[in-house]
Structures are given as structure tokens and as C-alpha cells.
C-alpha positions in Angstrom: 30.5 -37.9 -65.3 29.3 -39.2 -68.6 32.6 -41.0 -69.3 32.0 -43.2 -65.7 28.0 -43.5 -66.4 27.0 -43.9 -69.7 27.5 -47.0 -71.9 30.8 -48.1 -70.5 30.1 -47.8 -66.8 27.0 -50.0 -67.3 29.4 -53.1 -68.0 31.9 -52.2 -65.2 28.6 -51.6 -62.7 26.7 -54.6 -64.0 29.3 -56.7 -62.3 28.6 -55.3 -59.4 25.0 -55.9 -59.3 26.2 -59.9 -60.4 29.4 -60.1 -58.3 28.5 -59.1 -55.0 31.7 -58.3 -53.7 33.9 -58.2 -56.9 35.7 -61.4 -56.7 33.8 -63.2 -58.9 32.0 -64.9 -55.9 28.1 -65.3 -56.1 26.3 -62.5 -55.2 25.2 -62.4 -51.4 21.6 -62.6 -50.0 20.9 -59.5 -47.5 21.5 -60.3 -43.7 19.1 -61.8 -42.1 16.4 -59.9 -39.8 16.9 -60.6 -35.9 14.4 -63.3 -34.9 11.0 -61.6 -33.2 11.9 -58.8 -35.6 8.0 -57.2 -36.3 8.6 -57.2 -39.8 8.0 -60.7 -40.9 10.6 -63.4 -39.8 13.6 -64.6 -41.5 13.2 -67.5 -43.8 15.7 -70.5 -44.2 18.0 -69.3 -46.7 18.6 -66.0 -44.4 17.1 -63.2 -46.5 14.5 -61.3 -44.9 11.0 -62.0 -45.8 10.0 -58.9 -46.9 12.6 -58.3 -49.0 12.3 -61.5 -50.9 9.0 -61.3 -52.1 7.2 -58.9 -54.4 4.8 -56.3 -53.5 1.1 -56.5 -55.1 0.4 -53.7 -52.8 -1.0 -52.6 -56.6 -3.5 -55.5 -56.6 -4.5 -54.7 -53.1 -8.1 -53.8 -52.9 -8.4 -50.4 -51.4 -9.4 -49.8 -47.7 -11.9 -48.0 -46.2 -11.5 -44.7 -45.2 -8.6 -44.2 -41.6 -8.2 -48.1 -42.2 -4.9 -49.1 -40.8 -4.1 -45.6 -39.9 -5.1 -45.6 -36.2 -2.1 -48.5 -36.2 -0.9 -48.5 -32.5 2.9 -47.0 -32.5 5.6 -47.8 -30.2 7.8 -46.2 -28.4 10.1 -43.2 -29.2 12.1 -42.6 -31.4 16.5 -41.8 -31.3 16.9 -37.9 -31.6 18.4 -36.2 -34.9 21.9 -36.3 -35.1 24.6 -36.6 -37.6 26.4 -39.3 -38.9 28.7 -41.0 -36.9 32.0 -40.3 -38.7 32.9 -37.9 -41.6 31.4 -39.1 -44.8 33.9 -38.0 -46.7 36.2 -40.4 -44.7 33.8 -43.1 -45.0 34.3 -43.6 -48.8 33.6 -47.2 -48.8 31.5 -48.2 -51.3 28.3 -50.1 -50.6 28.3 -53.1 -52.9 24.9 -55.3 -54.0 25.6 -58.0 -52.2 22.0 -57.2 -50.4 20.4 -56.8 -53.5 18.9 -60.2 -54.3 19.6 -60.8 -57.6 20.6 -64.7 -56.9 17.5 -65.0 -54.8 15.3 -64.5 -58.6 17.3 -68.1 -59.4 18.3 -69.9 -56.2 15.2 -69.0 -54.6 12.3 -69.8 -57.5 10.7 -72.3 -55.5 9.7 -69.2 -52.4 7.0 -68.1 -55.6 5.3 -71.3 -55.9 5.0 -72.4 -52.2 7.9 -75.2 -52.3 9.9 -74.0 -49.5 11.5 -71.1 -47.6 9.2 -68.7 -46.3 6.0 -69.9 -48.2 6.4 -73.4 -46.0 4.4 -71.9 -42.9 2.1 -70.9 -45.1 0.2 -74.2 -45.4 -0.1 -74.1 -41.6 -3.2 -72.1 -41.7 -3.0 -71.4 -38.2 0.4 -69.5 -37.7 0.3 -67.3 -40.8 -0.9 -64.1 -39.9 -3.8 -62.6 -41.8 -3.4 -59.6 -43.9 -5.9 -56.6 -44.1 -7.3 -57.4 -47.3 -6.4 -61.3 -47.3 -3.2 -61.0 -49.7 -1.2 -64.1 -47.9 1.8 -62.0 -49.9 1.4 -58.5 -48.8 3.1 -57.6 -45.9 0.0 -57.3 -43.1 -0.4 -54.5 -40.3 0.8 -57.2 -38.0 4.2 -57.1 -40.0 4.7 -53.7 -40.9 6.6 -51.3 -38.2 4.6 -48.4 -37.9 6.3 -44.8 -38.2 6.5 -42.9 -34.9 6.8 -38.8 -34.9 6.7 -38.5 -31.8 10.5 -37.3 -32.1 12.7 -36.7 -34.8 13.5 -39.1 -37.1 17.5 -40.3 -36.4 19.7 -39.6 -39.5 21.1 -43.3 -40.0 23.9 -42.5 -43.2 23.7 -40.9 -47.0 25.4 -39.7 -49.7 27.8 -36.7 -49.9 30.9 -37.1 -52.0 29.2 -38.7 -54.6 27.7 -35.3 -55.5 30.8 -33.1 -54.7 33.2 -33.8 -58.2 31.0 -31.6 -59.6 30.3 -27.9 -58.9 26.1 -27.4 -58.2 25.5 -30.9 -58.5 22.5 -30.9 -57.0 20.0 -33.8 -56.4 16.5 -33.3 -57.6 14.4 -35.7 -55.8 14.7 -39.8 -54.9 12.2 -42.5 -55.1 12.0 -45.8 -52.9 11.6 -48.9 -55.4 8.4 -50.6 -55.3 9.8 -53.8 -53.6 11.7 -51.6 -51.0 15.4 -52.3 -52.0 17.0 -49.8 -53.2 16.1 -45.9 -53.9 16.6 -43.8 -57.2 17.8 -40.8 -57.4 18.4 -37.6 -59.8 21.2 -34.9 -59.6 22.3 -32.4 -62.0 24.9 -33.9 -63.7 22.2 -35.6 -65.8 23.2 -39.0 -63.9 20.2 -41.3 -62.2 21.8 -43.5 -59.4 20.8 -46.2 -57.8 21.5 -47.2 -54.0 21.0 -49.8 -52.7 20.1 -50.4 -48.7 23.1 -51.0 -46.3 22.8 -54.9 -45.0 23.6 -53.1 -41.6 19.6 -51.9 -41.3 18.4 -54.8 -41.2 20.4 -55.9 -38.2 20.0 -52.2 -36.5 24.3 -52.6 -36.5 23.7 -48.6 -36.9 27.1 -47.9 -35.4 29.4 -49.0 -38.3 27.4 -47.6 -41.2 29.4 -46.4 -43.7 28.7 -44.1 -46.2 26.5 -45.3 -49.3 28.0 -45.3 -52.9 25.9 -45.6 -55.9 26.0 -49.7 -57.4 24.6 -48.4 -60.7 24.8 -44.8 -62.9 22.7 -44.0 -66.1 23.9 -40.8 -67.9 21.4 -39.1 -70.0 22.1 -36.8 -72.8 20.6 -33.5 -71.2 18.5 -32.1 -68.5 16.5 -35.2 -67.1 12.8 -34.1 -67.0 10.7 -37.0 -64.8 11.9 -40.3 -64.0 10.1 -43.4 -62.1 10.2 -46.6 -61.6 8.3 -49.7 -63.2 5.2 -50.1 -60.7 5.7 -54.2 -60.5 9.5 -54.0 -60.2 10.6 -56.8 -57.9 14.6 -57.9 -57.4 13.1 -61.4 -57.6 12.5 -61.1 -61.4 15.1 -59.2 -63.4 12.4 -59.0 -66.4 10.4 -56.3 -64.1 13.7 -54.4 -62.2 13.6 -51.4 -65.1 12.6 -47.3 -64.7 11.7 -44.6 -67.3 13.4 -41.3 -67.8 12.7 -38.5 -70.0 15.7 -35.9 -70.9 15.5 -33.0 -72.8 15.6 -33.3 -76.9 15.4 -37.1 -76.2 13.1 -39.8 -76.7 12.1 -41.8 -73.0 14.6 -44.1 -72.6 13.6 -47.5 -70.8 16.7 -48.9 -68.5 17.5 -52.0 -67.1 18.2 -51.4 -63.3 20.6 -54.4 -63.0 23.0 -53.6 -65.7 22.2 -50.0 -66.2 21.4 -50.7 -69.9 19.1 -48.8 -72.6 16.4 -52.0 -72.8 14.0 -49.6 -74.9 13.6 -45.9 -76.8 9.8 -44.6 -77.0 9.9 -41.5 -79.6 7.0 -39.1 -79.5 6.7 -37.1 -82.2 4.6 -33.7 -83.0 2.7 -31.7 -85.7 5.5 -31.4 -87.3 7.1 -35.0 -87.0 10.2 -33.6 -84.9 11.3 -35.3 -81.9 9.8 -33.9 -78.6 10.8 -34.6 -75.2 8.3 -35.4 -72.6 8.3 -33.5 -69.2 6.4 -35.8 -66.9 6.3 -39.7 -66.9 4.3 -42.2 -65.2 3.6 -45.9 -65.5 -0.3 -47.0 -65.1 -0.9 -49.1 -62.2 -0.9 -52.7 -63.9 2.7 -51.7 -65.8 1.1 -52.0 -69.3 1.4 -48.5 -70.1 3.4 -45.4 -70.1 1.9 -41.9 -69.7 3.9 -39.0 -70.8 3.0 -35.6 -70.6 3.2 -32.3 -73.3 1.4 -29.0 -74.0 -1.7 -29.5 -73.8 -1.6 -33.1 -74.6 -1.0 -36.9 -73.1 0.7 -39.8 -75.0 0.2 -43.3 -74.2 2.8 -45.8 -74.9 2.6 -49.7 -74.5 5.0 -51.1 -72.3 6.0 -54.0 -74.6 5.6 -52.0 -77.7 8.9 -49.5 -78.2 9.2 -47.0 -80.9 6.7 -43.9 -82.1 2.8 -46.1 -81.9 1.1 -43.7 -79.5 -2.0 -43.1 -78.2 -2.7 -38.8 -78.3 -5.1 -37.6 -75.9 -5.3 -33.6 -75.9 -6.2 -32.3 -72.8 -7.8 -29.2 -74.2 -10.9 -30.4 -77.0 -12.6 -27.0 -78.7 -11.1 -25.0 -76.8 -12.3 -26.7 -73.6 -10.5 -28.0 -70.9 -7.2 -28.6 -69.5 -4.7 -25.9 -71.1 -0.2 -25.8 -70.0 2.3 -28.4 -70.2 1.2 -31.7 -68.4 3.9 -31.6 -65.8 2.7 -34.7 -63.2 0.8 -37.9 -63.0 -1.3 -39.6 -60.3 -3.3 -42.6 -61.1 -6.4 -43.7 -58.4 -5.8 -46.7 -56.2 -9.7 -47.4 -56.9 -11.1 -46.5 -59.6 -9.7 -45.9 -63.1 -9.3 -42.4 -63.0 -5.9 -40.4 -63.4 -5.4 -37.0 -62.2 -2.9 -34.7 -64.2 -1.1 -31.2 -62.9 -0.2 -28.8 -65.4 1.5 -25.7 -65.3 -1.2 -23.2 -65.8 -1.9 -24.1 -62.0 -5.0 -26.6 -62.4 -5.6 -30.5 -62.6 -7.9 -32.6 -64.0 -9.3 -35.8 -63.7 -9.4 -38.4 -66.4 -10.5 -41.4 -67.6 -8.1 -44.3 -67.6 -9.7 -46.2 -71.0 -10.3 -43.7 -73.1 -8.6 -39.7 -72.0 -12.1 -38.3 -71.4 -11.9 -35.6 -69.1 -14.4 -36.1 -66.2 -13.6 -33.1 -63.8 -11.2 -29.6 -64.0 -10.2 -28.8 -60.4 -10.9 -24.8 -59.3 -7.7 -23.0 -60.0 -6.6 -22.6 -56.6 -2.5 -22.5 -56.7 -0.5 -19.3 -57.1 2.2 -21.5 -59.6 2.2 -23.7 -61.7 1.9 -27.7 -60.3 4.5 -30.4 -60.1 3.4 -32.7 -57.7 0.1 -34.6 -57.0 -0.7 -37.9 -55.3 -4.0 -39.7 -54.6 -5.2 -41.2 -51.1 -4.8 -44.6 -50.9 -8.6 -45.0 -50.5 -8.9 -43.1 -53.3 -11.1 -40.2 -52.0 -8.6 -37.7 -51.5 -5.8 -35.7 -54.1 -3.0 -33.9 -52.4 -1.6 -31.0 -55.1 1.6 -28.6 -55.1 3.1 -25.9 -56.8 6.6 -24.4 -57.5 6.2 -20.8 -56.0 3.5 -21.9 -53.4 3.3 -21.9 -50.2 0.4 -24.8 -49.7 -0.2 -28.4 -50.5 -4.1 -28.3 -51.3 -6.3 -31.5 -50.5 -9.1 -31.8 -52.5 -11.9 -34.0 -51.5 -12.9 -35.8 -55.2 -16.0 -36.4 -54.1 -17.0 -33.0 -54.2 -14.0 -32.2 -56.9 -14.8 -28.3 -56.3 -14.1 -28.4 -52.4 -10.6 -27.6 -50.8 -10.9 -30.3 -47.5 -7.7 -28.4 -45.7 -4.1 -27.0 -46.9 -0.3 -27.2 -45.6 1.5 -24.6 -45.4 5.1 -25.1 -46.7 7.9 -22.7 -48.2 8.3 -23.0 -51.9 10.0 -20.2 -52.9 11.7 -21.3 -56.5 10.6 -23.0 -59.7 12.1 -26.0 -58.5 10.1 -29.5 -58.0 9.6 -30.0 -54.4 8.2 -33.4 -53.8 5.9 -34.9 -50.9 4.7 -38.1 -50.2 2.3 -39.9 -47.8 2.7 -43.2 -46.0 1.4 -46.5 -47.1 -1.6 -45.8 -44.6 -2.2 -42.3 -45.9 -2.2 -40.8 -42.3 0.9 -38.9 -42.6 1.8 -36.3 -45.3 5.5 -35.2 -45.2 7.6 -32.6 -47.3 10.5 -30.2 -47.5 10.8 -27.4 -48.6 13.4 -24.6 -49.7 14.6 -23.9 -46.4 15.9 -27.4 -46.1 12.5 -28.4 -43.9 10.8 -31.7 -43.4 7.6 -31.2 -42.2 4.8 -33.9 -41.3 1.1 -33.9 -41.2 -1.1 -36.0 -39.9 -4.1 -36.1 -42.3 -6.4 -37.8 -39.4 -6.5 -34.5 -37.1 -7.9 -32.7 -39.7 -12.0 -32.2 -40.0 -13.6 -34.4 -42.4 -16.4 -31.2 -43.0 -13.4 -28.4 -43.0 -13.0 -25.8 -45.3 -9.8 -24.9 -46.7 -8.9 -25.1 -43.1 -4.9 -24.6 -42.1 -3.6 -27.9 -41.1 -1.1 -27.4 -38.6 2.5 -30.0 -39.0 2.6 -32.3 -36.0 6.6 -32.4 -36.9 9.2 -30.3 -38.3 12.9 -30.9 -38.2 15.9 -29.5 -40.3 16.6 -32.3 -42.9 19.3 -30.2 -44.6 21.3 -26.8 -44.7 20.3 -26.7 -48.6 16.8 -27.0 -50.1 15.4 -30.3 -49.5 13.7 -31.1 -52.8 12.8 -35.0 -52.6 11.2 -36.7 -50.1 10.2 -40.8 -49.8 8.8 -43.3 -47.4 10.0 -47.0 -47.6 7.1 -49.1 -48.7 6.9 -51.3 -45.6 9.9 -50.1 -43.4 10.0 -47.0 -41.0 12.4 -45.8 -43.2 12.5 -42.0 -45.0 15.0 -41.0 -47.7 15.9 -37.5 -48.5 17.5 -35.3 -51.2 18.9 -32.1 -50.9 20.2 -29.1 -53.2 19.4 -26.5 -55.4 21.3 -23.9 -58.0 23.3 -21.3 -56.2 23.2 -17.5 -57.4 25.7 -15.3 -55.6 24.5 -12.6 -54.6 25.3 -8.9 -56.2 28.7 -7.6 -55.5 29.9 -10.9 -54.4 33.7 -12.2 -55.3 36.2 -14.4 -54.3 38.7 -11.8 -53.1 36.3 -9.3 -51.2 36.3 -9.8 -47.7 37.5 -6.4 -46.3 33.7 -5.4 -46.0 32.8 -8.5 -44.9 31.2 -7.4 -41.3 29.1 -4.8 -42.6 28.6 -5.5 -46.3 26.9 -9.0 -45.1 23.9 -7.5 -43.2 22.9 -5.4 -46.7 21.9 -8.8 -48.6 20.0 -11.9 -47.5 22.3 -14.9 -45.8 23.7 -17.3 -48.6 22.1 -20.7 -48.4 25.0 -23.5 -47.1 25.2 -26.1 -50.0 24.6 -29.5 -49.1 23.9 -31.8 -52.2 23.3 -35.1 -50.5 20.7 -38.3 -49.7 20.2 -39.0 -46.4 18.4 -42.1 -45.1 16.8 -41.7 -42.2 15.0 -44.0 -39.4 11.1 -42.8 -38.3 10.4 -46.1 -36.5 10.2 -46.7 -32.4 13.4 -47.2 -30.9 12.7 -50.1 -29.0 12.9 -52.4 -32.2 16.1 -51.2 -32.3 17.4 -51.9 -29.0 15.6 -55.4 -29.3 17.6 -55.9 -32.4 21.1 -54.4 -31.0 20.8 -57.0 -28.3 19.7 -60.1 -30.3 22.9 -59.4 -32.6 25.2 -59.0 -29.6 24.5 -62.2 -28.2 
């Protein structure tokens, strides 16, 4: 793969971020939303509202506790079900035309107010008003809420992308801030980036064909955290860039329009030697990059490339956080970070100086790799590799375990969860190729490391499902599946006399299935409304 996705696929794939469809033709807006479509209107030039403008979600002043998540939902939802066609027949690649790179030129004047979709904003009566009063942020009037009162319906994915390879399995994917595309991480050392089939917006669900990556970046080895730039919107190309951190490499920033090294940061150690960080995370405002080692954090400036770090060491004589820093969260409210290492504890820190301000109990049976904050801030959701919970802590009594989900985590391997923009619902795989969801709200505010029970659970995948991600403002999830296969003892190619009997002596082999699938959690009356507005 690295001859198609290093250096030399950048140029070839940069065209097709600028192209749109190849021919040299200017790159096309994405299809517009049907009209009475709950997510914001359609503006003049066609491209849907909310995928025009940035997201200062970021900026948003955090709710109070449950707001927005007692949001009315409608009705049900389609059933699971496969794709419509074979994906492997489907190999029609999904090109950027929906990726709005011309809308960051042709389209300048929707920042300032001159005209498109910022022109009903000086009616002061027909705009609706947002939670916190953000006339940009997409309001709870706008948003479709997500609906598990089914299973989500498996709209398309990604399969052959990952089988040139043997056990090229994906570890994980990640929605981008504005919503437009999703990032993804596979074995082969190769982060992709999709972009969204125009054919969602439109609920034309029927001819969906299967997605192809517009961009690849190859890194040198074994890619150890990746994640995008928190204020990345398509409308600026100066902001559309991630972080990724490979073993015996420095972080490399790239530029997610041309797939392009924009900037190197090079921790050193004691002993001045190149090390490689194994968890990344931008702070909320972009300005700086956290990157995690043994027993110490390292702060780079965004704009400032090369080895000038801050060192913070997480353990101070002999006190305080000891393992490798293996995951980032940073507070929605406060500045506060929380950090997960693997000697199965997290701490909380302060954001302007490293100061550590509370060690949470040592409550997980491996070490962590995943935590996220509540969006009000009150709450810190943390899981293990070998553990079967997700513990929520309640950080205003950082010693207290509010409740725990139970979830199968049987390997080393980063499983990743997420949680809604309201913070309601919880979901996660897990290694049995499980996605589970939670909703938060049924629990007891005054529990005690009470069992929360999953209000859903559906087979995602036939592998492990390792990475989960809800759309930003859309009813849309994104999944990834896979995981290293060991055969089992015994096992060859050319035994298969004692098939029958030999097969009940050692545990069922897991069906690989390496593959993203995007699916829709919304009601499905939107998308009948929608079927029937494009018809006519």
C-alpha cells in the first residue's frame, strides 16, 4: 500500500479532492437537502446548510445537566439489513465532489452575512433560536434526534478497500468536526479519509454504492493515536488537517485536502533519542497538541513545529500518576484534562500548568484506552482493554463510581465508545462484533456502581467491532470492524478429514470482516418525507 499512499498518491488524490469528478471540472457542491428537511434548509447555491458552515460547538457554553437530552424523537426506525448489492460489485469509487472545497472560495460571503444562508438571518423573526444563542450552531430545532427504538439500518461501507491485504484490519474511525467526512485507521499503517455519499442527504438510499477512500496517508510503522484538528471546517482549507503518531516517528501533521506532511513535532527523551508518542489529542481551542509517554505529557504549539515542548511528568516524587499516558479527554467546562494510562487509573489535570488535581480509585482490571467527558462536564466515562465495564465516574465526588456498562473486551485491543452530542446515549462494540447503547438518563443520579442495563444491542459485524462514532449533527453512526486472527492449534489448510469432530474440541473461529459501515439511527419518517419530495 505504501507505493499508492505515501508521497505520490497524495498528488494523484489531491486532484481528487480539487477535481470533483476528474475532468478537470470544478469541484461540486453536495446535493441539496429536500425542502422541510429538519436539519436546516437548503441555502441558494444548493449545499446543505449544515454542511456549509463550521461548527463552534467548541465555543458553545456548556448545558445544564439532561439539557437537550429529553429531545422528543420520532418515529421508528428501518430494520438492520445488509447492503443492497454486493460491495464487492459495487467498486465505484466515491469522489469529493460533496466535499466543499469550492464552497471555502465561491461561497466567502456565507461567513460574513452577505448572502446564502446568512440572508434570513437579519429577519430576526424566522431564524430559529439556538440553545445557547450561537445563531451558527446547529439548534435542537435543527438537529434530527437519534431513535433506538429499533436497530439502526446499515446504509453502505467499505469492504474491498481493506481486502488487498491479508489481516488488514481497521482500528477505529472518527467523524470530522464539521461532519463531512470520517477518518479511519487499518493495519496496513494507512489513515483514509471518506467522504459522505451525496445520496444521504437526499435519502436516494437505494443506489448507494459502495464508498472508496478520496485520500490515503501512509505512515512509516504501527500508527499509535490519530485525531482530527478540533476547528477543522471544509470551508477553510488552513483548518482541514489531523495528527498521527507511528511508532519510531515523530507526530506528523497532515493536510486533509492533499494528503500532505504540513508539519513534524519531534519529542525527544533523557537521552535525546527520538520517541514516539502513544496517544494524541488537540486542546479544545486548537493551540496545542497533547501527546502522551511513560509517565510523562508533552505539549506542543500548534503553529510552532519541531522539538520546543512543554514536559509535564505525571508522577512528581514519586507521587502520582505512574504507566504510559495512553488517552486524552479535555472538559467541555472547565480547564481540566483527564488522562488514562495503562497502569489502570486516570487523573485529572490542570489545563495551564500540568498540576495534577485528582487520581481516580483504581477501579479497571486492564489497563485504559478510552475516556470521554460529559458534555456538561460533570461526568467521565473510562475503558479498558481486557475489561468488561465502562466506569462513569461522577467528578464531583472524583472517588464515586455513578454506574458501569457491561461490555466484552476480551483482547489488548482499543475498543472505542462514544456518546451523542446530548450525552444521553453511550454506545460501543465490543469483541464479539457488538454495538450496544445506553441511555445515561435511566440511570440513578445517587447510584452506586449500579449495572446499567443497554436499551440496544444489535450485531454490527461478524469480526470485532473496534471503533465506534456518531455524526456531529446527523442521525448518523459509523463503524469499524476487525482484529488479528490466530488460528487455532492444529489448524492447516489441507486438514479437513476431522473436520466434524475435531471442530467441537476448540472454540468457533471468529469470521473476518475488516470493514466501515455507515449506518442510519434516525426516525424513518424523515426518510420517507425525503424519498417522496425527490420523486416528485
Amino acid at each position: 500500500m505504501s507505493d499508492s499512499a505515501g508521497g505520490g498518491e497524495s498528488s494523484g488524490v489531491s486532484g481528487s479532492w480539487q477535481d470533483g469528478n476528474g475532468e478537470g471540472d470544478a469541484p461540486h457542491q453536495a446535493p441539496a437537502m429536500p425542502e422541510g428537511d429538519i436539519l436546516g434548509g437548503t441555502s441558494e447555491e444548493g449545499v446543505p446548510s449544515s454542511a456549509k458552515r463550521p461548527r463552534v460547538s467548541e465555543e458553545e457554553p456548556c448545558p445544564e445537566p439532561g439539557a437537550g437530552a429529553d429531545a422528543t424523537h420520532g418515529e421508528r426506525p428501518a430494520q438492520t439489513g445488509p447492503p443492497q448489492e454486493d460491495p464487492a460489485a459495487q467498486g465505484q469509487p466515491v469522489h469529493s465532489e460533496e466535499m466543499p472545497l469550492s464552497a471555502g472560495v465561491e461561497e466567502e460571503g456565507h461567513q460574513d452575512g452577505s448572502d446564502g444562508y446568512e440572508a434570513p438571518r437579519e429577519e430576526g423573526e424566522t431564524k430559529p433560536q439556538d440553545h445557547d444563542g450561537s445563531a451558527e450552531s446547529p439548534g435542537e430545532e435543527q438537529r434530527l434526534g437519534l431513535d433506538f427504538s429499533q436497530n439502526p439500518q446499515m446504509l453502505t461501507g467499505s469492504w474491498t478497500e481493506h481486502s488487498n491485504l491479508p489481516e488488514n484490519y481497521l482500528k477505529g474511525c472518527k467523524w470530522a468536526p464539521d461532519g463531512t467526512c470520517i477518518l479511519t485507521n487499518s493495519a496496513d499503517n494507512v489513515l483514509r479519509v471518506y467522504n459522505i455519499p451525496p445520496e444521504i442527504y437526499s435519502y436516494n438510499w437505494d443506489s448507494l454504492p459502495e464508498m472508496s477512500p478520496v485520500l490515503r496517508m501512509a505512515e512509516g510503522d504501527t500508527v499509535y493515536d490519530y485525531c482530527w484538528y478540533p476547528k477543522m471546517s471544509s470551508l477553510d482549507a488552513d483548518t482541514c488537517f489531523l495528527a498521527s503518531s507511528s511508532r519510531d516517528n515523530p507526530v506528523h501533521l497532515w493536510d486533509a485536502f492533499y494528503g500532505e506532511v504540513r508539519a513534524s513535532y519531534r519529542p525527544y527523551n533523557h537521552l535525546d533519542e527520538l520517541t514516539a508518542a502513544h496517544s494524541l489529542c488537540f486542546s479544545p481551542d486548537g493551540t496545542q497538541l497533547y501527546c502522551g509517554f511513560d509517565k510523562t505529557v508533552r505539549v506542543f504549539y500548534t503553529e510552532r513545529p519541531g522539538r520546543d515542548c512543554e514536559e509535564r511528568p505525571t508522577i512528581v516524587k514519586k507521587q502520582g500518576q505512574s504507566g504510559i499516558i495512553s488517552c486524552f479527554g479535555f472538559s467541555p467546562c472547565q480547564s481540566v484534562y483527564a488522562c488514562g494510562s495503562y497502569s489502570r487509573c486516570a487523573g485529572l489535570y490542570s489545563c495551564q500548568d500540568g498540576t495534577l488535581l485528582a487520581l481516580l480509585p483504581t477501579r479497571h482490571h486492564g489497563g485504559l484506552t478510552h475516556l470521554l467527558f460529559s458534555p456538561d462536564g460533570h461526568y467521565l466515562y473510562t475503558g479498558g482493554r481486557k475489561d468488561p465495564e465502562i466506569l462513569c465516574w461522577d467528578l464531583r465526588e472524583p472517588d464515586k463510581v455513578v454506574f458501569s456498562l457491561k461490555r466484552n473486551v476480551a483482547t489488548n485491543q482499543r475498543i472505542y465508545f462514544d456518546l451523542d452530542p446530548s450525552g444521553r446515549y453511550l454506545l460501543s462494540g465490543d469483541t464479539d462484533g457488538m454495538v450496544s447503547v445506553w441511555d445515561t438518563q435511566t440511570a440513578p443520579p445517587d447510584g452506586d456502581e449500579e449495572l446499567l442495563q443497554p436499551q440496544l444491542s444489535f450485531q454490527a459485524h461478524w469480526d470485532c467491532t473496534n471503533g465506534i462514532s456518531v455524526h456531529p449533527f446527523m442521525p448518523l453512526l459509523a463503524t469499524s470492524s476487525g482484529q488479528r486472527q490466530f488460528p487455532s492449534p492444529g489448524e492447516s489448510e489441507g486438514d479437513s478429514a476431522s473436520e466434524g469432530e475435531g471442530a467441537e474440541m476448540w472454540p468457533k473461529k471468529t469470521r473476518q470482516d475488516n470493514a466501515l459501515s455507515l449506518w442510519w439511527a434516525g426516525p424513518l419518517g424523515s426518510q420517507e418525507q425525503g424519498g417522496e419530495e425527490v420523486e416528485t
